[in-house]
BASEGU-688599 format. One record per residue (C-alpha): x, y, z. Coordinates in steps of 0.05 Angstrom, whole numbers, plus 5000, padded with zeros to 4 digits. Each point is the difference from the previous one (the first is absolute). Example, Ala and Ser with C-alpha at 12.3 -4.5 7.8 and 13.67 -1.06 7.14 Angstrom:
2
+------+------+------+
!    X !    Y !    Z !
+------+------+------+
! 5246 ! 4910 ! 5156 !
! 5027 ! 5069 ! 4987 !
+------+------+------+
END
This chain:
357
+------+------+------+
!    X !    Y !    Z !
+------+------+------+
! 1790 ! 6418 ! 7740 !
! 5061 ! 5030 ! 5027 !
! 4996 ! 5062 ! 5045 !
! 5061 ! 5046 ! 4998 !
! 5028 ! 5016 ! 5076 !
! 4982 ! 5070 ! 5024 !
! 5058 ! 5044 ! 5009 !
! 5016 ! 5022 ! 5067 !
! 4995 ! 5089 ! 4986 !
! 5063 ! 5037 ! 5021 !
! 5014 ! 5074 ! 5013 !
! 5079 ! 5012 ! 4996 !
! 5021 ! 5063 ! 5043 !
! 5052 ! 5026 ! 4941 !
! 5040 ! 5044 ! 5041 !
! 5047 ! 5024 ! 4936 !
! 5059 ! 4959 ! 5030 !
! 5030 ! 4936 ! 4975 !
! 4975 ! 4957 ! 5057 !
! 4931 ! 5013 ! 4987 !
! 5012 ! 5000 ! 4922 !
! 5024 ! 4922 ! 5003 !
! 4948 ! 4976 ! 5053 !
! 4941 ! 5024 ! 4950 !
! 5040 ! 4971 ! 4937 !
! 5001 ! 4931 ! 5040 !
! 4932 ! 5002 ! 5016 !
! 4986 ! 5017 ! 4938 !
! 5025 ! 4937 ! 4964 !
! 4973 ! 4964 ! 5050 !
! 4936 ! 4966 ! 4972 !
! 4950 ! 4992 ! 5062 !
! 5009 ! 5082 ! 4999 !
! 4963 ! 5056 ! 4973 !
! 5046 ! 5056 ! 5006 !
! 4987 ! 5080 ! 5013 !
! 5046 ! 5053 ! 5019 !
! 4993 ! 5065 ! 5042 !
! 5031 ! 5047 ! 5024 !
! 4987 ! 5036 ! 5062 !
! 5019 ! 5062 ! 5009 !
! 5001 ! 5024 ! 5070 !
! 5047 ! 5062 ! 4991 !
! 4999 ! 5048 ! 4943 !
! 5029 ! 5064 ! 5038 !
! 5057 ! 5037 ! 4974 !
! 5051 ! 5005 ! 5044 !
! 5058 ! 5052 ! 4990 !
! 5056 ! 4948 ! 5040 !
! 4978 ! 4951 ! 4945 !
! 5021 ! 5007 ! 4928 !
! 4949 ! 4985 ! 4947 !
! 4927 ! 4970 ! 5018 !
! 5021 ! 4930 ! 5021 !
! 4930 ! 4982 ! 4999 !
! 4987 ! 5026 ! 4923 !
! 5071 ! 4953 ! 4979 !
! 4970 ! 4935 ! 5043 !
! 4928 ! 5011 ! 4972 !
! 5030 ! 4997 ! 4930 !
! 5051 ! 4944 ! 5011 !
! 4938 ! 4959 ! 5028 !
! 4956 ! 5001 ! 4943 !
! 5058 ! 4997 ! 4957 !
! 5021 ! 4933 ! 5030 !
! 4916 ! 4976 ! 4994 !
! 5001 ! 5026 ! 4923 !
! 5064 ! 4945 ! 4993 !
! 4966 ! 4942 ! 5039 !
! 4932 ! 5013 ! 4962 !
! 4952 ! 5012 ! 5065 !
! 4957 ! 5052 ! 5012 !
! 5014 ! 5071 ! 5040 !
! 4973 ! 5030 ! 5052 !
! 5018 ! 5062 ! 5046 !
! 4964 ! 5014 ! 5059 !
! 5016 ! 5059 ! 5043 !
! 4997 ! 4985 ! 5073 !
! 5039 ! 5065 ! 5029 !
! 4941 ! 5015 ! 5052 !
! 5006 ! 4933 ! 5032 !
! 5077 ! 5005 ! 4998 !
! 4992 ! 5072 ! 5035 !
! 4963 ! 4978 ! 5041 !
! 5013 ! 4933 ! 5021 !
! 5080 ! 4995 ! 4989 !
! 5036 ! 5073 ! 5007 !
! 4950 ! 5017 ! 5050 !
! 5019 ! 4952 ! 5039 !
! 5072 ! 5006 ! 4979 !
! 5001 ! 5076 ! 5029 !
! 4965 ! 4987 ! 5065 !
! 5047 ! 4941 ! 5025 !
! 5056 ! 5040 ! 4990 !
! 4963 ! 5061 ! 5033 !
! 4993 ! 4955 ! 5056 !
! 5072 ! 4975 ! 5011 !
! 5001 ! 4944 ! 4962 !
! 5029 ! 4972 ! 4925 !
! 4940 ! 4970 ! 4963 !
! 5018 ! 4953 ! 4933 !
! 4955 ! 5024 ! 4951 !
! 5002 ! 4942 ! 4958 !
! 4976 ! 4955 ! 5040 !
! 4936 ! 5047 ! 5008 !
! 4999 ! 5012 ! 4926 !
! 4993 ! 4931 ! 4987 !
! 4946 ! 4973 ! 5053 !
! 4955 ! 5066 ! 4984 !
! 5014 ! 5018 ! 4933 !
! 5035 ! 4937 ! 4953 !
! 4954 ! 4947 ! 5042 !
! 4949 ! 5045 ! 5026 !
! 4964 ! 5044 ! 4963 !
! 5032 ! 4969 ! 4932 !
! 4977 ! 4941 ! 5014 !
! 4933 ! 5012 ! 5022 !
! 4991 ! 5040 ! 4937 !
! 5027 ! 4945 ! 4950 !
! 4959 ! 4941 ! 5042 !
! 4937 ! 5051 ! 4987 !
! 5015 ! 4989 ! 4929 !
! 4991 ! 4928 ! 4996 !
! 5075 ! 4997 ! 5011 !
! 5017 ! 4934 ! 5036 !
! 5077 ! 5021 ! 5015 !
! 5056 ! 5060 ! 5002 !
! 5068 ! 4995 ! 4984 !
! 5061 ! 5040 ! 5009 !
! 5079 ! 4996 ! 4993 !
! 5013 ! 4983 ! 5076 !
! 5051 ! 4949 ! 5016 !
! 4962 ! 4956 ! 5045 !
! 4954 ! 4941 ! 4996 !
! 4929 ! 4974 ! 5020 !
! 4998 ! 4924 ! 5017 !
! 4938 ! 4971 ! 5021 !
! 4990 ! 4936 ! 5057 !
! 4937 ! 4968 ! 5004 !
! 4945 ! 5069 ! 5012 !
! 5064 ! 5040 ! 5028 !
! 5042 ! 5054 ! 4957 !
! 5068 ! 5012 ! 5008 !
! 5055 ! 5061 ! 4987 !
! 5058 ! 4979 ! 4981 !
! 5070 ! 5036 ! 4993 !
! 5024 ! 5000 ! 4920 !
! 5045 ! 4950 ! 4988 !
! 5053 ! 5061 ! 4986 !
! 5023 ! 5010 ! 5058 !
! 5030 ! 5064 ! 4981 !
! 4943 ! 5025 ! 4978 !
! 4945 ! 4973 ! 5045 !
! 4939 ! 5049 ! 5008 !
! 4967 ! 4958 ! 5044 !
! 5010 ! 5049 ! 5052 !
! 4962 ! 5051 ! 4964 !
! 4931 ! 4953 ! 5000 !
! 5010 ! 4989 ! 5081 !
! 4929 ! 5030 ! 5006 !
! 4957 ! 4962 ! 4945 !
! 4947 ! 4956 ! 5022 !
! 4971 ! 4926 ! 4988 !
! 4951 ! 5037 ! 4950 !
! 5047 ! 5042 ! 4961 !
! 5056 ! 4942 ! 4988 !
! 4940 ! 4954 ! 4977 !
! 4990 ! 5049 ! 4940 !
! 5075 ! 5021 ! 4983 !
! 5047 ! 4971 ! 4955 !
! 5086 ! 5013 ! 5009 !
! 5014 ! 4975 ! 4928 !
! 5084 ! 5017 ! 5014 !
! 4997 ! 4976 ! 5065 !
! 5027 ! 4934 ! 4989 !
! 5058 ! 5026 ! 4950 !
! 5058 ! 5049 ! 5021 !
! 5017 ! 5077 ! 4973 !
! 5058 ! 4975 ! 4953 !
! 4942 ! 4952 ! 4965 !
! 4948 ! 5050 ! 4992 !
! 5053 ! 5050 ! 4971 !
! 5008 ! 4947 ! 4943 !
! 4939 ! 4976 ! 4990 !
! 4988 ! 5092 ! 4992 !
! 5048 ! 4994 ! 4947 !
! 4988 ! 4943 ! 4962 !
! 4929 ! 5026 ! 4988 !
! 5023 ! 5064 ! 4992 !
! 4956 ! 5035 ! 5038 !
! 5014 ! 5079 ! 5017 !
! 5011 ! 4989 ! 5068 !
! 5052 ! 4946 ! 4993 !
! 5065 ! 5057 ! 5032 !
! 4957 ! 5041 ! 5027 !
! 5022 ! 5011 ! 5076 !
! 4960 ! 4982 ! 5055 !
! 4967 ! 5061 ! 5037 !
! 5025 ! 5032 ! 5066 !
! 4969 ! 5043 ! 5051 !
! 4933 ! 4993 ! 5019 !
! 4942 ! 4967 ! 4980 !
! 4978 ! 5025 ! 4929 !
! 5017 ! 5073 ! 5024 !
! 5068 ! 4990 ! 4964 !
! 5085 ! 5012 ! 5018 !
! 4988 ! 5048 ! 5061 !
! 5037 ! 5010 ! 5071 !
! 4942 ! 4981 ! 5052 !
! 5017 ! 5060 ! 5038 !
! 4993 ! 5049 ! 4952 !
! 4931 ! 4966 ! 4969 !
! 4987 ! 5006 ! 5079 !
! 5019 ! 5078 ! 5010 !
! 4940 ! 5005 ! 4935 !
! 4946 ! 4987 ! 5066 !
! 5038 ! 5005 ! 5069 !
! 5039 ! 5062 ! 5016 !
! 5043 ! 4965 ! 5059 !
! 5016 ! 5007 ! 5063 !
! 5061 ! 5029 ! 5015 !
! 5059 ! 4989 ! 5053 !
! 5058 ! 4975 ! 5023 !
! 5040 ! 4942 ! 4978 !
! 5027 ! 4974 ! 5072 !
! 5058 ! 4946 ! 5010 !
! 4997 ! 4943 ! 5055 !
! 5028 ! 5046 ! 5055 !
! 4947 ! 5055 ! 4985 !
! 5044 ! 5046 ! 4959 !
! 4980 ! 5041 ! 4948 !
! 5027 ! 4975 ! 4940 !
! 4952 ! 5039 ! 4937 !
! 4940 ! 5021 ! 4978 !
! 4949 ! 4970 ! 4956 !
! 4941 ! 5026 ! 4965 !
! 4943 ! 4954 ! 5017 !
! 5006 ! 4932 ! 5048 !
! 4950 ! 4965 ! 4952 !
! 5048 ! 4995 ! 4944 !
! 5047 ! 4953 ! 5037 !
! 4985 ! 4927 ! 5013 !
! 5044 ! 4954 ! 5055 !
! 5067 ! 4974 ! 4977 !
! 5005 ! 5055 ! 4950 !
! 5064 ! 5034 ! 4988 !
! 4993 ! 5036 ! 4931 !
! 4984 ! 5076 ! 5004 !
! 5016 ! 5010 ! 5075 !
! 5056 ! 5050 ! 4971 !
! 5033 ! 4999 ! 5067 !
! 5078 ! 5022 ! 5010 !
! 5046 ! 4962 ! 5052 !
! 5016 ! 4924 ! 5004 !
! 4949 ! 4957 ! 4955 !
! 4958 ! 4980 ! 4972 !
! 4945 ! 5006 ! 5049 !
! 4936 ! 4952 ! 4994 !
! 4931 ! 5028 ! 5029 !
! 4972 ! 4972 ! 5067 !
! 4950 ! 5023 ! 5020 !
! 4948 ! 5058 ! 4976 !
! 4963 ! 5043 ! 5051 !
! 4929 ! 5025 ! 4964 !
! 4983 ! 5053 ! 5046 !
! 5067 ! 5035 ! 5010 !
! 5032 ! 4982 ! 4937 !
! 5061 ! 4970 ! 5029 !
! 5038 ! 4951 ! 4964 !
! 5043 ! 4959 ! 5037 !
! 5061 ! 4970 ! 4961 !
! 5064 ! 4951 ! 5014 !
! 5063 ! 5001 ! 4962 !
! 5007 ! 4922 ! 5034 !
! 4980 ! 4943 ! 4941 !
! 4994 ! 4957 ! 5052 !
! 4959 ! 5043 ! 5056 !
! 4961 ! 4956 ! 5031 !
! 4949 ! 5053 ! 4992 !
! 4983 ! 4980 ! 4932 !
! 4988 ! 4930 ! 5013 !
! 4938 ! 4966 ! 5024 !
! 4986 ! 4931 ! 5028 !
! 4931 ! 5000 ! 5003 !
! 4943 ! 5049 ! 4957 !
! 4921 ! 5012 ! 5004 !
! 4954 ! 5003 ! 4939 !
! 4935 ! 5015 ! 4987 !
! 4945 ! 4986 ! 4939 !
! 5030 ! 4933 ! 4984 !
! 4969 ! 4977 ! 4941 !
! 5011 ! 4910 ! 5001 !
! 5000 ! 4975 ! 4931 !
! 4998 ! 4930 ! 5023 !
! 4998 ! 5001 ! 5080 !
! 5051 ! 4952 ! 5049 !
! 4979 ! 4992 ! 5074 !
! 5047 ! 5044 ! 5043 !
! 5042 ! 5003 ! 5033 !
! 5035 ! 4982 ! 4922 !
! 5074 ! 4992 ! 4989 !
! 5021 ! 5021 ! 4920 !
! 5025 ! 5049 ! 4970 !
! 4993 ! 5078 ! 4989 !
! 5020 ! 5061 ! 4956 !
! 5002 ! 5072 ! 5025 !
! 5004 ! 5036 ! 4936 !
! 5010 ! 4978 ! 4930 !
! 5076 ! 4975 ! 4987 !
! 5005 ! 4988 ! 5070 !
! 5028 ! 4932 ! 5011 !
! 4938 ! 4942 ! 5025 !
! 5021 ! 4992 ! 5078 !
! 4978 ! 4949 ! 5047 !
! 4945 ! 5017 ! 5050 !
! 4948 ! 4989 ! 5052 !
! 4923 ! 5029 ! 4991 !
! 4967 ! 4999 ! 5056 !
! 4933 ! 5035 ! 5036 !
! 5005 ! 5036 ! 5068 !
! 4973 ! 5062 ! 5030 !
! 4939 ! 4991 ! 4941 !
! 5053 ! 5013 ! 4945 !
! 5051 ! 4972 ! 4954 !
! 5059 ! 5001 ! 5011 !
! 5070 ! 4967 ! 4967 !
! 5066 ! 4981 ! 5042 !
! 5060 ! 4991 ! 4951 !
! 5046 ! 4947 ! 5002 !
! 5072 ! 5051 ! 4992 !
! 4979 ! 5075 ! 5012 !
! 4991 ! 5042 ! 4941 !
! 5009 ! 5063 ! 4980 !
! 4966 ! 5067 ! 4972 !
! 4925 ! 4965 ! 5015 !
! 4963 ! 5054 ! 4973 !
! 4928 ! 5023 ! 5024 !
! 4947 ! 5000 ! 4945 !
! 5031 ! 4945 ! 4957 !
! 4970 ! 4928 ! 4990 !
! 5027 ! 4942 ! 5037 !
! 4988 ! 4940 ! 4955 !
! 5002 ! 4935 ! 5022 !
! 5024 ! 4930 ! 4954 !
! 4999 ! 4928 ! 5013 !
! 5047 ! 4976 ! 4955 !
! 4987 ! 5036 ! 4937 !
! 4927 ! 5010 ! 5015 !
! 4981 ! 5071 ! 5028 !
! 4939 ! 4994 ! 5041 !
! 4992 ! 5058 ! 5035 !
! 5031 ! 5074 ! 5029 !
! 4979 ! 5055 ! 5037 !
! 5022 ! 5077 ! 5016 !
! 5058 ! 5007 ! 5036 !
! 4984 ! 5041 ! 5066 !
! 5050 ! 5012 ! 5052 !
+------+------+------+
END
């Protein structure tokens, strides 16, 4: 008698985009799977800087793409947790001086959080979305590892998944680069194949973080100050700027000016018109909840990223005064408070933590 192989259940996260589209339609053909898709929607707000619903348009083009590949479709509405756990969050960093990434929080509480834990409730024995990124396993141990795109890496965006979470996700595109899933879109024909991929923030949609920001924090107010303590401008609230920033200063005189420095409890912000200031640079930085994927013995020597884009620099983690802390190799610039350090070993990223000081 011959036994057929149980398939291994999957829940796709269809996100309406093309990445997601082609990681369910490989998964899909892919025999050892039996293939779902849902879409979560975490945002259904109307907002009058957006045009349209963006939400209604990526809730369509997701079951849409699951009619073409033949799967099943499912929506499940997760806007409480995403309140609660994500913009919450989101607005209270910045009300404390700081420049959360919400995507990173979106996807350790909501993609593989609470998604997770709902579709592993329902006999589901792994999730899957469109990130480009991949899971390797060694011996008992799971890795995160950077997509083999390097322009598109997302690896950055998973710095705070666990042993757990990685040992129940699948990154179907991970191994395959943005031009490649692009064709595969539209050889298949599926509706997502030109669509563009989404801006702004996390499922919210196309919208200036500072004025989804002014929606819950009315600002505090003061004085825009240059390196010699001069009055320069004004500005409308000190939690709408981030360090290194030079967009929407609107400040007269010899630029552009970059921010330095933000003062929460008199609203100062304190600006250079010097690139090179050595006021923007930083040798060594402090962070705090480090999550370790896959944990060296420090002091470790590797490498690091300070926001997403930013270039992989050579490093030293070490522990002292019962924290973390990292000296860089070269100085670097604009290290921003609130953002996740994450740290590689080649093209494995085993760990980060919240930048600090």
């Amino acid at each position: 008698m011959i036994f057929k192989k149980k398939k291994i259940k999957v829940a796709v996260g269809l996100s309406g985009g093309v990445d997601s589209s082609v990681a369910a339609y490989i998964l899909s053909k892919d025999k050892r799977y039996e293939v779902i898709g849902v879409y979560m929607r975490n945002w259904s707000e109307e907002l009058p800087e957006i045009k349209g619903c963006p939400w209604e348009t990526d809730q369509r083009d997701a079951q849409l793409v699951a009619s073409q590949l033949n799967i099943p479709f499912y929506v499940i509405n997760f806007e409480k947790e995403y309140y609660d756990r994500v913009v919450t969050y989101m607005v209270n960093t910045y009300k404390n001086g700081q420049t959360p990434n919400p995507d990173i929080m979106c996807n350790q509480e909501i993609k593989f959080g609470v998604f997770l834990d709902k579709m592993k409730k329902l006999g589901f024995t792994k999730v899957a979305t469109g990130h480009y990124a991949r899971v390797a396993k060694e011996g008992n141990e799971y890795f995160l590892k950077a997509g083999v795109d390097n322009n598109k890496d997302q690896s950055y965006f998973l710095c705070r998944l666990n042993q757990k979470q990685l040992a129940s996700t699948l990154f179907p595109i991970g191994e395959i680069d943005k031009s490649e899933v692009r064709r595969i879109a539209k050889e298949i024909n599926l509706v997502t194949a030109t669509k563009k991929d989404s801006q702004g923030i996390c499922f919210i949609g196309n919208i200036k973080v500072r004025d989804f920001l002014k929606r819950y924090i009315k600002g505090i107010a003061g004085n825009i100050i240059d390196m010699d303590g001069k009055i320069v401008g004004k500005h409308e609230g000190v939690e709408f700027f981030t360090i290194g920033q030079r967009e929407g200063l609107d400040i007269g005189g010899t630029g552009p000016y970059y921010v330095v420095s933000r003062n929460m409890k008199t609203g100062d912000l304190t600006v250079t018109n010097n690139a090179d200031d050595e006021a923007l640079y930083s040798k060594e930085i402090k962070v705090i909840d480090t999550n370790w994927i896959n944990k060296p013995k420090l002091p470790w020597r590797g490498g690091v990223r300070i926001r997403y884009r930013h270039a992989i620099v050579n490093c030293e983690v070490l522990e002292k005064n019962k924290g973390i802390y990292i000296i860089f190799k070269d100085i670097q610039k604009a290290v921003t408070p609130g953002q996740s350090a994450a740290f590689y070993d080649g093209d494995k990223l085993i760990g980060s933590g919240i930048i600090k000081e």
